[in-house]
N, C-alpha and C positions, 0 to 999 in steps of 0.2 A: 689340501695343499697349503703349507704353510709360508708366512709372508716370504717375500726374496730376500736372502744375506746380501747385505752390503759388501760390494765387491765379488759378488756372482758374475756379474757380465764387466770385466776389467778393460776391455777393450772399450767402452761406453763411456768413461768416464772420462776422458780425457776429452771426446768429441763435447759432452757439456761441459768442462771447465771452459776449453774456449769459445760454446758458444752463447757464456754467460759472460763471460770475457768481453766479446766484442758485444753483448749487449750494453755492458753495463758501460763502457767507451759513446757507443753511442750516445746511451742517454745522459751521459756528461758533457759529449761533445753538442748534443742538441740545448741543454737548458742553462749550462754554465759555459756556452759560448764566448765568452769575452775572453773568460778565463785559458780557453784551453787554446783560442786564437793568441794571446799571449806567449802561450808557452810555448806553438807551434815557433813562433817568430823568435824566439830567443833560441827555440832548436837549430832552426835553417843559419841564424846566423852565428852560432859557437862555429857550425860544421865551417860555414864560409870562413870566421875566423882562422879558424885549424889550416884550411888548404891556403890562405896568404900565408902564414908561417911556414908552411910546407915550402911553400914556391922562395922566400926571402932567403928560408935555410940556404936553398940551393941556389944562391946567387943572383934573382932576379929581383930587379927594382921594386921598388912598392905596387909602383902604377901596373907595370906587366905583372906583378904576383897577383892584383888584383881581377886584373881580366884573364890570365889564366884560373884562378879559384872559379866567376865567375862563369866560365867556358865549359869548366869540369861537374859544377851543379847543374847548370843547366839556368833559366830565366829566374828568379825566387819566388815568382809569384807564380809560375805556371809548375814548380816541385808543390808549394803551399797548396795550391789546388788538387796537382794528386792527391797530396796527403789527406784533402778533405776525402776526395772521391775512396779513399781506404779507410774511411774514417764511417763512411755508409750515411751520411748525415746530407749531401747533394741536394737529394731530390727532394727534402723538405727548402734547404735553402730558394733553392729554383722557385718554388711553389709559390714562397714568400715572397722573392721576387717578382716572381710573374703578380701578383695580387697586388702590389704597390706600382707594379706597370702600370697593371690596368686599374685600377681608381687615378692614376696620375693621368692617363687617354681619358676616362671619363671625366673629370674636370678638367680636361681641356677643351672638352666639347660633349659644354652642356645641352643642349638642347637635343641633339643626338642621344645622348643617356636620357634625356626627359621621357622623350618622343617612345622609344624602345621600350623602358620602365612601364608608360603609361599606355600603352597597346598589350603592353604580356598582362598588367595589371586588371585592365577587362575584362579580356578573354579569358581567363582564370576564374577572375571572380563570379563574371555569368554562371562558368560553369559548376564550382562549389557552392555555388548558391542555388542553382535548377538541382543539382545530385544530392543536399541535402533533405529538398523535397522526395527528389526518387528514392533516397533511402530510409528515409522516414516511412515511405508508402508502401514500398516495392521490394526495399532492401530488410531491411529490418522482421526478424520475425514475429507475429504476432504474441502476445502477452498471453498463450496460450500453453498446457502442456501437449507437446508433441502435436502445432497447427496443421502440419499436412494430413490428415487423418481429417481433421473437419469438413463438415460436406454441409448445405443444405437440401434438402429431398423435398421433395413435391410432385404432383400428379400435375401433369399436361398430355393435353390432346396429339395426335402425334404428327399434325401437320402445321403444332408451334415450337415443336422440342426444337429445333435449331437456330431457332432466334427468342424462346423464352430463357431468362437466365434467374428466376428466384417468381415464387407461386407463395399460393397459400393453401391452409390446409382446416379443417374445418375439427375442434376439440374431438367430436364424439370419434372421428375416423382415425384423428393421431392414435388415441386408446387402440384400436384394433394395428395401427402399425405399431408400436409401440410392446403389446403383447406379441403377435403374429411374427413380426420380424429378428433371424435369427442372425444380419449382416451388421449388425450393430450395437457398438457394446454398452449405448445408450446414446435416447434420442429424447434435447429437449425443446422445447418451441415458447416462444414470448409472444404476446397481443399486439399484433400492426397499431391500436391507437393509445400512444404513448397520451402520459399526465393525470394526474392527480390533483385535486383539492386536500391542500393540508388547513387546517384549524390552527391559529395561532392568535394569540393575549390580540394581537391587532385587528382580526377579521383574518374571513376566508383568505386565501392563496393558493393561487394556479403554478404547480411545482414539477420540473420534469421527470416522468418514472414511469417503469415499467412491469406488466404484469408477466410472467415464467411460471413455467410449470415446476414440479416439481424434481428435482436432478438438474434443471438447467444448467449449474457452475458445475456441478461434477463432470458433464457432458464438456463443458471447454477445459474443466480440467484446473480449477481456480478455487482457491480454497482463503477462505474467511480468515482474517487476520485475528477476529472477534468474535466469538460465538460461532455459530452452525449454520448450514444454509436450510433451506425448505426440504419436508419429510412428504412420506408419499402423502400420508395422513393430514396434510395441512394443504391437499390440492383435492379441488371440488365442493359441490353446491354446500356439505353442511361442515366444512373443516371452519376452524379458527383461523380469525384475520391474524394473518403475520406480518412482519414487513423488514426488509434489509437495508441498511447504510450506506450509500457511498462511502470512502474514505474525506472526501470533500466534506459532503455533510456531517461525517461526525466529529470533522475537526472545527466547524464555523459554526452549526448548529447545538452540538453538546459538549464543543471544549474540550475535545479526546478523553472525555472521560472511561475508565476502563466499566466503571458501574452502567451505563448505557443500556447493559442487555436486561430485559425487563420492562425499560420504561414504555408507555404509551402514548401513541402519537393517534391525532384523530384524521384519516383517508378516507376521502371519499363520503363521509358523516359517519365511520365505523370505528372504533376504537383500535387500533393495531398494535401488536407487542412486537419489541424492537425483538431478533432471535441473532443478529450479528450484522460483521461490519466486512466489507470487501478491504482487498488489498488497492494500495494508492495506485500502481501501475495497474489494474484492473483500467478497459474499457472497453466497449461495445458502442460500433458506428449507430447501427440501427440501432441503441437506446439514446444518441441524443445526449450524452450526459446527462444519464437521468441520477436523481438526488437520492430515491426511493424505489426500492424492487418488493413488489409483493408477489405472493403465489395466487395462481390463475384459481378463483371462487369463487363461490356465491351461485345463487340462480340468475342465470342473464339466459337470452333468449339464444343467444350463438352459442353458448355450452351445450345447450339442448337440441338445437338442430343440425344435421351434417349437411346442409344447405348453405349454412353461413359459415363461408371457409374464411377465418379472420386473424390467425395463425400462420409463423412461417416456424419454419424446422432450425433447427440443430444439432445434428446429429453426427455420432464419434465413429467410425470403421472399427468394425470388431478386427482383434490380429488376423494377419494373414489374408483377408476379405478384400480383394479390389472391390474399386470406384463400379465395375462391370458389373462382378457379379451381386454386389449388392443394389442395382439397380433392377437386374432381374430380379433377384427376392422381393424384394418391393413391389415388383411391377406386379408378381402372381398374389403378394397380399390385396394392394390395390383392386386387380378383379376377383379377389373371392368377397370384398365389401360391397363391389358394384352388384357381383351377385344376389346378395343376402339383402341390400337397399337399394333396389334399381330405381326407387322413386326420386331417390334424391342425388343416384350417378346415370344420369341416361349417358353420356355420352361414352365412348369407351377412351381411355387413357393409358398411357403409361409412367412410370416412374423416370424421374431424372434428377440427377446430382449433379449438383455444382459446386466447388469449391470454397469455402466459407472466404476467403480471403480475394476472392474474385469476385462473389456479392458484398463486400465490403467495402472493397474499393468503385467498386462503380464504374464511372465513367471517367474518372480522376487519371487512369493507366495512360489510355492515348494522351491525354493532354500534359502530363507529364513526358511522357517519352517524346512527345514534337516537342514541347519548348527542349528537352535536354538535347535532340536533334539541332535544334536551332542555337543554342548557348555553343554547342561544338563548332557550328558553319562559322559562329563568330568568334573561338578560338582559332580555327583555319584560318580567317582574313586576318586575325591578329598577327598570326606567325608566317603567314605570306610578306605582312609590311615589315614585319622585323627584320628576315631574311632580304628582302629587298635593302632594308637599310644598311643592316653590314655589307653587304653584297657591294653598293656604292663606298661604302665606305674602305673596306679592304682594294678598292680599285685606287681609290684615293693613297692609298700606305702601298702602294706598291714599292714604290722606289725604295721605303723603310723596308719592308719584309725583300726585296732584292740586294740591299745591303748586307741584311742578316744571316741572306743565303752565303753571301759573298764572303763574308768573315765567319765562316762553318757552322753558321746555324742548322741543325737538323731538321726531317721534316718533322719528325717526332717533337723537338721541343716547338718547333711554330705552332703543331699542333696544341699542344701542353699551355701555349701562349693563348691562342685563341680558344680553349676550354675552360681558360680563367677567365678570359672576357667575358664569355659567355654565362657563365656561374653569377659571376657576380652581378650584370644585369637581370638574371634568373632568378638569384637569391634578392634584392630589392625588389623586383616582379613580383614574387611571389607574397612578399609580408605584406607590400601593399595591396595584393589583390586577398590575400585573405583578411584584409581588416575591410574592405570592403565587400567581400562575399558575407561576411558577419552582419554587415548594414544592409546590404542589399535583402538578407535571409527576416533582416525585421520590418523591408521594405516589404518586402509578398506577403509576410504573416498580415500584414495591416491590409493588405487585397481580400483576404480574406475576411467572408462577412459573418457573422455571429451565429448566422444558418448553417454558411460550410463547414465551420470548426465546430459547431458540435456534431456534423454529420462525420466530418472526419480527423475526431480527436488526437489522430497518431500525428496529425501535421505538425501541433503545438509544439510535439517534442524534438522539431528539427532543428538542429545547429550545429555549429561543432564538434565533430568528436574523433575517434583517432579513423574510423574509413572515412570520415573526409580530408582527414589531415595525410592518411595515405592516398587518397584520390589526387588532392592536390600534388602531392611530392612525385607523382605516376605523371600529372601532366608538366611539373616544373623541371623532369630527367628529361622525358621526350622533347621538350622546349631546348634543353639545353644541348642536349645528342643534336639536332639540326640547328640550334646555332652556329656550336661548335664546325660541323663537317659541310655546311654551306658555301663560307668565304674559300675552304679549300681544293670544293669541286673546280675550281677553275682557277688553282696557283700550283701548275707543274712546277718543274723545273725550269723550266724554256722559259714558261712566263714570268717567273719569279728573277730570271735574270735578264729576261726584256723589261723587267720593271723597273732593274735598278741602270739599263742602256737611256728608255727612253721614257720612263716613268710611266708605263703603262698605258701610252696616250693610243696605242694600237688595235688590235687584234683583242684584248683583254676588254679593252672599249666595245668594241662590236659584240663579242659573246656576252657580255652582263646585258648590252643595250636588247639582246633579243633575248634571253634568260627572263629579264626584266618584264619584257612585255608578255610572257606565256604567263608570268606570274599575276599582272593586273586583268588577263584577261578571266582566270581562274577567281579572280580577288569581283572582278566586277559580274561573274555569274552568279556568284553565291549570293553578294549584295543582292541582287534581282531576285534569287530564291527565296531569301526573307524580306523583301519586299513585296512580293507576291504574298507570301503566308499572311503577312500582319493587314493587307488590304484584303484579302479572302474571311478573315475572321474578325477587323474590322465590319466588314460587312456584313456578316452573318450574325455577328451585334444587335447592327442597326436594325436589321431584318427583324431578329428576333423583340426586339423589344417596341416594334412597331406592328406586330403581328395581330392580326383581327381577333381580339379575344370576346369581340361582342357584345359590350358594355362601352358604354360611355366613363373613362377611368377616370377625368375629370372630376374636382370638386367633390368626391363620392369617398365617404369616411364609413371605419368598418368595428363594429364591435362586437366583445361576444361577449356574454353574458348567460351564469348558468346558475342555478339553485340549487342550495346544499341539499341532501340527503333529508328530507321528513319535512323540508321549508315551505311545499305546497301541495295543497290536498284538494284543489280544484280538477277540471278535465285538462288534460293536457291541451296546449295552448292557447287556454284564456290567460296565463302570466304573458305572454308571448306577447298578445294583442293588446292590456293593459299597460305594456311599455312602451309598447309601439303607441299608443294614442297619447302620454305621458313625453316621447321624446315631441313626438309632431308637434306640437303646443310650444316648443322651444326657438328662440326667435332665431332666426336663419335659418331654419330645416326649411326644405320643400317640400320633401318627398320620403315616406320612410318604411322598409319592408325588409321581412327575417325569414331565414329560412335554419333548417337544419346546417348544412356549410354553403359557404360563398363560393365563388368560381373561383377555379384556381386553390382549391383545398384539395381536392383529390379525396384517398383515404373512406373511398364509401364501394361495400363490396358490391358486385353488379347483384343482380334481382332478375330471378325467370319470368319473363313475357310471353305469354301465349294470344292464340287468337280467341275470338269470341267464347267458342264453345268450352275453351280450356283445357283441349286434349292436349297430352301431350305429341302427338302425330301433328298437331297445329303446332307447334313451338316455333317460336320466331328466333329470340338469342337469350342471353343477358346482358344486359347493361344498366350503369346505374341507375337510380335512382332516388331524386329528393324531395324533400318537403318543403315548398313555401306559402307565403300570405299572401292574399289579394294584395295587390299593388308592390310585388316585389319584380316584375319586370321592370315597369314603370319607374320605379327607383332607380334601377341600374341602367336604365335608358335601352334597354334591349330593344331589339326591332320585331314587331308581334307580324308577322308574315298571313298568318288566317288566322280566323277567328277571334276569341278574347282572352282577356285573365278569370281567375277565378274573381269571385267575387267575396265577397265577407262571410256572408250567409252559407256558400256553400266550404268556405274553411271553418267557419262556426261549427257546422254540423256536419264535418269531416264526410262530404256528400262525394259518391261516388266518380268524380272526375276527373279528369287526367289533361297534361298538355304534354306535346312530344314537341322534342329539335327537328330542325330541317333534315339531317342526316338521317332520321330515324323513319321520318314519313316516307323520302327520299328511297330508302332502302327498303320497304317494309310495304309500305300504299303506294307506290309509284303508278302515277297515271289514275290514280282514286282520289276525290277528297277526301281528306281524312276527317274533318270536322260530322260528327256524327257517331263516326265506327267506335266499336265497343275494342276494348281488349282486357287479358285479365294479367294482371301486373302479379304475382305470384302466386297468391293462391284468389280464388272466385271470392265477391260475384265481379263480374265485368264492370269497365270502367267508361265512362262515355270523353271521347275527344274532342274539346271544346277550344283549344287552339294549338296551333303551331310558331314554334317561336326559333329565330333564330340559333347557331349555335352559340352555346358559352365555351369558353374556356374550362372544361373541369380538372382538368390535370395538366400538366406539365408543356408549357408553351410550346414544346417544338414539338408535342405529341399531337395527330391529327383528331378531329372533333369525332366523337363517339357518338352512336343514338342514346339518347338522352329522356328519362319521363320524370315528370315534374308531379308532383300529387300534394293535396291539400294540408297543410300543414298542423301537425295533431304530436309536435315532440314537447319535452320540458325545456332542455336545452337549448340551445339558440343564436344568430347571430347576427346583428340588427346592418342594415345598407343602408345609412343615411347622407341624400343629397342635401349637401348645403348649398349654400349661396355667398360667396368669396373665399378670403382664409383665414376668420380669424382665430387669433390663437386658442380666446379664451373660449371656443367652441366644444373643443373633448371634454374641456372638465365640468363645464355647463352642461353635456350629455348624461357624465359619471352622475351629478349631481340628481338629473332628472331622474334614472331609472333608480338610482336610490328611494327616489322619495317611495318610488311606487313596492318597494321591497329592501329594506335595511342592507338585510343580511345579505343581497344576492351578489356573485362573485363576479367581475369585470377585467377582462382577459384579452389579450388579443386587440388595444386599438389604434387602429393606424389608416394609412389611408389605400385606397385601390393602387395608385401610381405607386407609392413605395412598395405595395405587396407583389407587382409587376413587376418593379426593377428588381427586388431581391429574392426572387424565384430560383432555386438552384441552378437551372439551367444559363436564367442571365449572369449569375454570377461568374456561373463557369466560363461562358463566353468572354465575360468583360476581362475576367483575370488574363485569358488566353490572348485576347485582343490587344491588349496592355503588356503585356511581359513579349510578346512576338513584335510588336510599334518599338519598342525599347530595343530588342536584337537587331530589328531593322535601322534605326536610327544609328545606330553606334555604326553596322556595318557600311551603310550609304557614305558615311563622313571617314570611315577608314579606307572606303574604293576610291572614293574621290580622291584622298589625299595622296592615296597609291599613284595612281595616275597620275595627278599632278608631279609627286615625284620620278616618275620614271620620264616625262614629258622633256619634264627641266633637267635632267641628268642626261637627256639626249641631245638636247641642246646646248649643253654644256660642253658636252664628247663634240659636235658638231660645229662650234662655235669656227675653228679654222676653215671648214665649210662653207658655213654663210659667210662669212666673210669674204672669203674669195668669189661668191655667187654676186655678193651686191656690189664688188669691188670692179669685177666687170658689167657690172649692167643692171642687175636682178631687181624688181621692184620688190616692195614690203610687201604687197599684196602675194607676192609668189611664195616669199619666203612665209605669211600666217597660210600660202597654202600649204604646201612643203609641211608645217610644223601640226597644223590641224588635221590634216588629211595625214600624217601616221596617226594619231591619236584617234579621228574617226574609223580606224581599220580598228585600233585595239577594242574602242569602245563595241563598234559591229562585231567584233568576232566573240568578246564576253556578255554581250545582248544576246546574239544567238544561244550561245552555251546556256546562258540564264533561262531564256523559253523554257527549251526543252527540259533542264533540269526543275523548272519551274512547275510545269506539269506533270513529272514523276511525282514529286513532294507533294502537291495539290491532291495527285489521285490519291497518295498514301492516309493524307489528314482528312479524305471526305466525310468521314466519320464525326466528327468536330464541327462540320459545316452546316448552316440552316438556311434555306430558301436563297444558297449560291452552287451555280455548277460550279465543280472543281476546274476546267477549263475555262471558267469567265474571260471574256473576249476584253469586253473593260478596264477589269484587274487588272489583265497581263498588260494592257495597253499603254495606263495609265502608269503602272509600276515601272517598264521600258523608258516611256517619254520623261520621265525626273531621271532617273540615271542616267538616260543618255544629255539630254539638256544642263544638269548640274556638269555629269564627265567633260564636256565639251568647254562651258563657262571655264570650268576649272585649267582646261589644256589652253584655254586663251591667254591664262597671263606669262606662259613662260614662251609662247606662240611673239606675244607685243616685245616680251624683253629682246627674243630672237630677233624681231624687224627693229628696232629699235640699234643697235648694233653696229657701232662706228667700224668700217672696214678697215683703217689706219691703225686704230688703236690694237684691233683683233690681231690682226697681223703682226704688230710690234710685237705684242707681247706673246706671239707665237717664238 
């Protein structure tokens, strides 16, 4: 079909001449205003000239020609206005006007624009600042191709599947799921113990990085900016050491050189060939921002055994394959291994998958979604005191908006009036709460400890961007929609013309006065809501970081220290004992003892414990398992409950004896001495128990104590507990110095002290962020209820003021009248107490999950958090309570 002839449709063309016509009037009449107001005026008045000539012709005086021309136009200025209103240009004019209203009402009452400004500007900014978190975490999708398809898979027992959420998986069993399985279009898996020794012109360095198998990036879907990733050929005992780049490293390390691939770098004491470089948006939580990725080699003892599960998965949904049914497939690989190896699968298990982006995030989700809960409770209080404030203040303009009705103001432009007030308060709200949402956002990044940002590198990249620039614009319409339609739920008509009879002093008074107090009582339960929260995880803080971890954390410094690759050719841990007798000799040390890891390391797979005989029909469980030196309770001030420590002799000659935790004897010998009993710690001969010791801490402070065996220490590795004696500084490097003497080369990693390794435990961190960011909501919110009240107190008293006066004019004492003014204000504060409870313990039960060693119902909390709201509410109703008694009857009345 060919294009249309001009002048096809004739009838059309005329409807666009004129309605280019009256555009093009418009937009002269909008931006060359001056101009065309000119010309209007030289129009109206030729016409007026014409009709005095009219009227003169015909015999009437000048004066009567003039007021007949003018009688026959009509007023000039109210033709002039039609002409505008045909002109289509009005409703911008209006607009402008309205806008220069309202900044001429807002400096005229400043502190009202302040007050307004700086409550939306909170509320706002809390919240763009919690949601750039959430969307960084929660919103944003992973740096993956196609994330929802990612799962991690694991075998669990099937009375943990509902509260295990990521396992481990043992190298030789992946191969068999990895072939076996038909639900997945690849599956790869990285080594639970991140880091590397790199070789550099300076000496050793402890660098962060991670071992993957081979496919790993193709499995998320992540492909090399630089070179290639790992080949199947470069994964196991005899491939060639490889190694990958971060984008970081290859830009601080080799200067982005594109030449890079090739070069060798020494890991681990092994020479590695660089084979490529990741993309800079590449990360991965669980590596830690690691610098360096190698593929999973060599001979190590966990390759070779399906005992040592030391591996976690990552695996891709083949198309079409639910989360379901590839869990079944799984499940039936799973028991056809357990069949073919029952030695090393007694128990029976099934498969389960969990979402890669729900083990990534952790435990980060709740604690985000309460503080973003909380950032809104204090948007709510924000926009209860704003609304409060117009609300007084449109009672105040009554008489003005009853004039305006009076001289034909519509409701439509009043409304149009008070939707420019609103804006404009809204629009300074807003810029100033998003320059502070920006600070605030570099405020929490600095809560953030060097442990959580590499745990959860997606946080770094929170700020700015256009969904929080539309989140905010979402919260600064809904602000402004109830600014605007607030002042006019209560300016009928009726009222609007009782305002301008009797200036609103009525009926309009009494509705805002109880309007008012439904709004403080809402304003003062939510206060109590985040005051509740921030004392419940407040406490759950203190809890935590006072928690019996079973070491004396005092004065007790921690280091670790490891030997390069071919650096000792003795038995394992005579280096161990040779540093230890080299730091002891150093003046302030007391006490000094090493083990495999320190409490509070975690990161050691458990270990099968049988009884005596070492059937497995005797199996007791598994749980970990470590290795230390005589005198390493001693060190850490543990409390030896039976028996002794090992002694020298029997760590010399790694003799067969063992010490168990309380939990384990506890659990296992209950109502036995255990001092004597044999057992066999994974595989035979038997081991003899020669004490019991308190528990330690080996994992994660809010986790409960595990049974625990302690065995003679026989690693290369290592990491020394030395008690001093006060603080001095120059004690670390006087240590570095020592164990240098005793080995040049050997690597010094990791030193710092018990208390700081306690405080910066991920879990305290979490807490302390959480405790801190919900103290802060709470703060703001407690100082906006109070002031709420305070405002609604004094605005009752203000409405009331002809009241007392005639109460104290007959008779009434001061005492009647602070009772009179205290006792409403004790009704509001009691009815938003109560509301607070209740809603106090909805929100309590929802965050119990967040909480350590507090009921979510704490009787304390809630008691304590009540008595400062009520006792601050109450101070605060005193002073407009004193202005009320205070209150010459004479005067009140006159100026009634």
């Amino acid at each position: 079909m060919g294009a249309p002839v001009r002048g096809h449709f004739p009838d059309r063309e005329p409807r666009v001449r004129r309605w280019l016509g009256r555009l093009r009037l418009r937009a002269r009449s909008l931006f060359l205003s001056a101009r065309v107001e000119q010309e209007l005026d030289d129009e109206l008045r030729y016409h007026l000239d014409r009709e005095i000539e009219e009227g003169r012709a015909a015999g009437l005086a000048p004066d009567e020609a003039r007021i007949t021309a003018l009688r026959a136009l009509g007023a000039v200025s109210q033709s002039m206005e039609e002409c505008r209103d045909m002109r289509g240009v009005s409703f911008v004019e209006h607009r402008i006007q309205d806008l220069r209203f309202a900044l001429r009402q807002l400096r005229k009452h400043p502190a009202f624009a302040a007050t307004a400004v700086v409550m939306l500007a909170l509320g706002l900014s809390a919240n763009v600042a919690i949601f750039g978190f959430v969307d960084a975490a929660l919103v944003r999708p992973l740096p993956y191709e196609d994330p929802a398809r990612l799962v991690t898979a694991f075998a669990t027992r099937p009375e943990k599947a509902p509260v295990q959420v990521r396992g481990n998986v043992s190298y030789q069993d992946l191969l068999d799921w990895r072939e076996q399985s038909r639900s997945f279009s690849s599956i790869g898996a990285y080594d639970v113990r991140p880091g590397f020794t790199l070789m550099t012109p300076e000496g050793p360095l402890r660098v962060p990085g991670l071992s993957v198998t081979a496919g790993f990036f193709r499995t998320l879907g992540v492909t090399p900016v630089l070179g290639r990733e790992f080949q199947r050929d470069e994964e196991g005992p005899a491939a060639p050491p490889t190694v990958m780049l971060s984008y970081a490293t290859w830009q601080i390390r080799f200067g982005a050189r594109p030449d890079v691939l090739g070069s060798i770098l020494t890991l681990q004491g092994e020479p590695h060939v660089v084979i490529g470089v990741l993309p800079r948006e590449f990360h991965f939580t669980m590596a830690q921002q690691a610098a360096f990725w190698t593929a999973i080699r060599g001979r190590q003892y966990c390759w070779e055994h399906r005992g040592c599960r030391s591996l976690e998965t990552v695996a891709r949904l083949a198309p079409g394959v639910s989360p379901e049914a590839a869990a079944a497939n799984l499940t039936t690989v799973i028991r056809d291994v357990r069949g073919r190896y029952p030695d090393s699968h007694r128990d029976p298990e099934t498969a389960k998958l969990v979402p890669l982006r729900e083990v990534m995030l952790g435990d980060i989700r709740p604690v985000l979604l309460a503080l973003l809960s909380g950032a809104g409770l204090l948007l709510l209080i924000a926009c209860i005191n704003m609304v409060s404030l117009l609300l007084a203040r449109s009672d105040s303009r009554s008489r003005e908006i009853g004039l305006r009705s009076a001289l034909g103001a519509s409701l439509t432009r009043l409304v149009a009036q008070f939707a420019t007030e609103a804006l404009v308060l809204v629009a300074i709200g807003s810029a100033l709460g998003l320059v502070l949402a920006a600070l605030g956002m570099q405020s929490l990044g600095r809560l953030l400890t060097p442990d959580m940002i590499s745990r959860m590198p997606y946080l770094q990249g929170a700020g700015l961007n256009l969904r929080l620039l539309a989140f905010s614009g979402g919260i600064a319409l809904v602000a402004a929609l109830v600014l605007t339609l607030a002042p006019l739920a209560r300016l009928s008509m009726s009222e609007r013309l009782a305002g301008l009879r009797e200036g609103s002093r009525g009926t309009s008074g009494t509705t805002w006065r109880r309007f008012g107090a439904y709004l403080v009582m809402a304003e003062l339960g939510i206060a109590l809501v985040l005051l509740v929260s921030a004392g419940l995880l407040g406490k759950s803080f203190h809890r935590l970081l006072h928690v019996d971890v079973g070491i004396n954390a005092q004065d007790l410094t921690l280091v670790g220290v490891q030997p390069l690759a071919g650096q000792t050719s003795e038995r394992p841990g005579v280096l161990a004992r040779q540093v230890a007798e080299r730091v002891a000799s150093v003046p302030g040390v007391q006490a000094v003892g090493y083990a495999d890891l320190i409490p509070l390391s975690g990161g050691l797979a458990p270990t099968s414990v049988f009884r005596k005989d070492g059937s497995p029909d005797e199996h007791l469980d598994d749980y970990p398992v470590r290795r230390v030196s005589a005198g390493y309770f001693a060190a850490l001030q543990a409390r030896l409950l039976r028996g002794r420590e090992f002694t020298e002799e029997e760590v010399a000659s790694s003799r067969n004896v063992v010490i168990i935790n309380d939990t384990a004897a506890q659990r296992y010998l209950s109502g036995e001495d255990p001092i004597g009993k044999a057992i066999v710690i994974g595989a035979p001969p038997a081991r003899e128990i020669v004490g019991v010791v308190a528990d330690l801490k080996d994992g994660p402070l809010e986790t409960p104590a595990l049974p625990a065996a302690y065995l003679p220490f026989d690693q290369s590795g290592f990491a020394l507990v030395v008690r001093v004696s006060g603080q001095d500084p120059e004690l670390v490097p006087s240590l570095a110095r020592a164990i240098r003497e005793v080995r040049p080369g050997l690597l010094i990693d990791g030193q710092t002290t018990m208390a700081e390794r306690i405080d910066q435990q991920p879990s305290a961190s979490r807490h302390r962020s959480s405790a801190w960011l919900a103290g802060g909501f709470a703060a703001v919110a407690f100082v906006l209820s109070v002031v709420g009240l305070y405002g609604v107190v004094a605005y009752s008293v203000g409405q009331r003021s002809r009241e007392i006066a005639v109460r104290m004019a007959l008779g009434a004492q001061r005492r009647s009248v602070y009772r009179l003014v205290l006792g409403e204000a004790a009704r509001l504060v009691g009815a938003g107490t109560a509301l607070g409870i209740v809603c106090s313990l909805a929100a309590a039960h929802l965050m119990r999950r967040l909480l350590f060693g507090v009921q979510s119902g704490d009787a304390a909390t809630l008691a304590g958090a009540a008595a400062v709201l009520v006792v601050s509410a109450l101070l605060a109703s005193y002073v407009p309570a004193r202005r009320a008694a205070s209150v010459d009857p004479i005067e009140a009345l006159r100026a009634e």
